[in-house]
Steps between C-alpha positions, in 0.01 A plus 500: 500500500426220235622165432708476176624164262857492450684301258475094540370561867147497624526741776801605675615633836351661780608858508519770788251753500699795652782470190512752252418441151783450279692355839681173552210252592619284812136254469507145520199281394296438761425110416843371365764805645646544177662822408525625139323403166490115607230497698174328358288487825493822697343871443648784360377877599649778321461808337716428199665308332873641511458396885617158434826559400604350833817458651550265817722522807761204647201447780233463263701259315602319757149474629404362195772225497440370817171387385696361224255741272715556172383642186669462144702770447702728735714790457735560810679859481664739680870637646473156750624250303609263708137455680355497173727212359395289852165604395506337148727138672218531799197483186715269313500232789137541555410355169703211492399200784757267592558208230366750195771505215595865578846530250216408207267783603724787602653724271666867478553744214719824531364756309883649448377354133129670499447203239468266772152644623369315175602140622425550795142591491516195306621271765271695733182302258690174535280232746716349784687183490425262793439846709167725617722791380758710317650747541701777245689776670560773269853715632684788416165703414548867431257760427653791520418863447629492152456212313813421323624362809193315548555074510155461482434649150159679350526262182360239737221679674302316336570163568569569836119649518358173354636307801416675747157599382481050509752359711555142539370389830772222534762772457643738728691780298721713704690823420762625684517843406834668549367861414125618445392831382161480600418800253548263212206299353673166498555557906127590495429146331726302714375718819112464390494153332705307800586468883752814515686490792770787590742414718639857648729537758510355841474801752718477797296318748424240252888473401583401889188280525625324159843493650445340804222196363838445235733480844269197639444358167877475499571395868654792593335784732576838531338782768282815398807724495673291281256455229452859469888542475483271246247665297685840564764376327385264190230733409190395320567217283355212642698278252837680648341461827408120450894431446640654741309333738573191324861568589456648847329187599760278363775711712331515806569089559509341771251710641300671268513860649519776268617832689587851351904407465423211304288718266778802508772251428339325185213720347625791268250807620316585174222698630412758277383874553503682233543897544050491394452263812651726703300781343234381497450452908629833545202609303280306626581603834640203652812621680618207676463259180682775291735488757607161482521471150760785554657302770570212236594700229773642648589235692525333155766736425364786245599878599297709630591821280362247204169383678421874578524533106318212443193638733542854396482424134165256610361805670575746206341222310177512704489904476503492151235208477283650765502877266390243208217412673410843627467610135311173403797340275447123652689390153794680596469403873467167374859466277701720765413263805574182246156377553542409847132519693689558824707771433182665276255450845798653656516816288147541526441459908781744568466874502700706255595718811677194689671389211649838440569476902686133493719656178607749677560326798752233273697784381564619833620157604735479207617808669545365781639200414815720227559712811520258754229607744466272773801298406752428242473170325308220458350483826381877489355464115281180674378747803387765250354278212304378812372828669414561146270153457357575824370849433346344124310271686314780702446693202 
């Protein structure tokens, strides 16, 4: 390993040994505990230099801001809007103390006119007035896959570049990036050349933990059960999630009790499984997960007879993606699954011989299900659609 300059910095992060090269570098510096291409104190080991594209996590930023550590320029990204807008107010009130002239050093530019990058790159050289800091957030970012529906436009590469290669200490620059093809070379600039932070979705766990700190910040409280129920039903936007609460809380007065009625009776259930969720437990093996996502799909009202077309067309899908693959045609493997990594791991863990074994196995409940084996009606469709999701999961 060997020590390497990069840009403005002297030497940067600390990095972990046991990641590949090439991989997302999770190192802080070891004397200041800054991530990212700010650092001017610490040690850097690495085998190259593509290594430092580097993109953080909520905890590392958070980490960071707790020590009140910030660095010029941030880009916050990801399907999680909602945290990442509290992320750019939480940054935004760390730079300003109490009796600073904040409405003189606090400005925003939408880049729904990509012209506006341009002035505000300029404001982003401007000194403060009367304040330690400013601050520029830069919204409505896209860098798409194709770039005439980028907002954040090639003809200024270069002046972006400039800045960041030299950004004003007395500054902090944020983007909030509303879609980021990191394939592109101006999401390898903003990535490389600031603090990227992506901002995916909340898992379960951390949707009821989220849920329940929001129920005491509000005054209200609300048992285990509950909060699950409550995630069950708003799904997982946090922003979604952050309202309803806001109204749950508000109804539960006098005594500040959420239950399950209260959430039946005044939260629309928007969860949403898509026919690939479902499809993607049963190949993966996970019966009882695949069998709750059933559970709500139905429950949500969509016929059977059309979900079994739904999975048999996914599993037809997966045959034909999985023969790709067996005569080494990843290209066409690539455009028939519609790029999706999941369902492409998916066609290439299964055996051909299973697949062929789970088609066959749909027909026959279609069969089933036209004849009326085991019932007539809705309620004998649901039995057979779920003998059928059963025996997929064991496959």
């Amino acid at each position: 390993m060997r020590h390497i300059r990069y840009g403005s910095c002297f030497r940067l992060a600390k990095m972990a040994e046991t990641r590949p090269v090439g991989s997302v570098p999770r190192g802080v510096c070891v004397v200041c505990g800054l991530l990212g291409p700010f650092c001017r104190c610490g040690t850097l080991a690495t085998a190259r230099v593509s290594a430092l594209i580097m993109v953080m996590t909520r905890e590392q930023l958070r980490a960071q801001l707790r020590q009140r550590k910030i660095v010029p320029v941030y880009t916050l990204f990801g399907v999680e809007t909602y945290l990442r807008d509290a992320a750019a107010r939480y940054i935004a009130d760390l730079c300003f103390n109490e009796g600073e002239l904040r409405e003189f050093n606090e400005d925003e530019y939408s880049l729904n006119t990509p012209e506006n990058l341009l002035p505000a790159l300029a404001a982003a050289e401007q000194l403060p007035m009367m304040a330690a800091k400013r601050v520029i957030r830069v919204t409505e970012v896209h860098v798409a896959a194709s770039s005439n529906r980028d907002t954040l436009k090639e003809e200024f590469e270069e002046a972006l570049a400039a800045y960041l290669a030299n950004p004003c200490q007395s500054t902090v620059l944020i983007f909030l990036v509303d879609e980021l093809n990191k394939t592109r070379k101006l999401a390898k600039l903003l990535c490389g050349k600031t603090a990227a932070v992506e901002f995916s979705p909340l898992d379960d766990g951390a949707l009821q933990k989220w849920a329940t700190d929001r129920f005491r910040e509000l005054g209200a409280e609300a048992d285990a059960a509950t909060i699950r129920h409550l995630v069950d039903t708003v799904g997982k936007d946090v922003r979604r999630l952050n309202n309803e609460a806001a109204k749950l809380s508000a109804a539960a007065l006098p005594n500040g009790r959420v239950t399950p009625d209260l959430i039946d009776s005044l939260v629309p259930n928007s969860r949403e499984f898509s026919n690939f969720s479902v499809t993607d437990e049963l190949v993966a093996g996970r019966k009882d997960k695949a069998l709750r996502n059933l559970k709500k799909i139905l429950d949500d009202g969509m016929e059977p007879i059309a979900l079994l077309g739904l999975i048999g067309a996914t599993y037809r899908r997966l045959l034909m993606v999985n023969d790709m693959f067996r005569r080494g045609d990843a290209k066409g493997a690539s455009s028939l699954a519609f790029g999706k990594e999941a369902f492409l791991a998916s066609a290439r863990r299964i055996e051909q011989k299973k697949l062929v074994q789970a088609i066959r196995r749909i027909s026959e409940t279609d069969l089933a299900i036209k004849t009326s084996v085991g019932g007539s009606g809705t309620a004998g469709a649901r039995m057979q659609i779920e003998m059928l999701v059963c025996e997929l999961a064991l496959l």
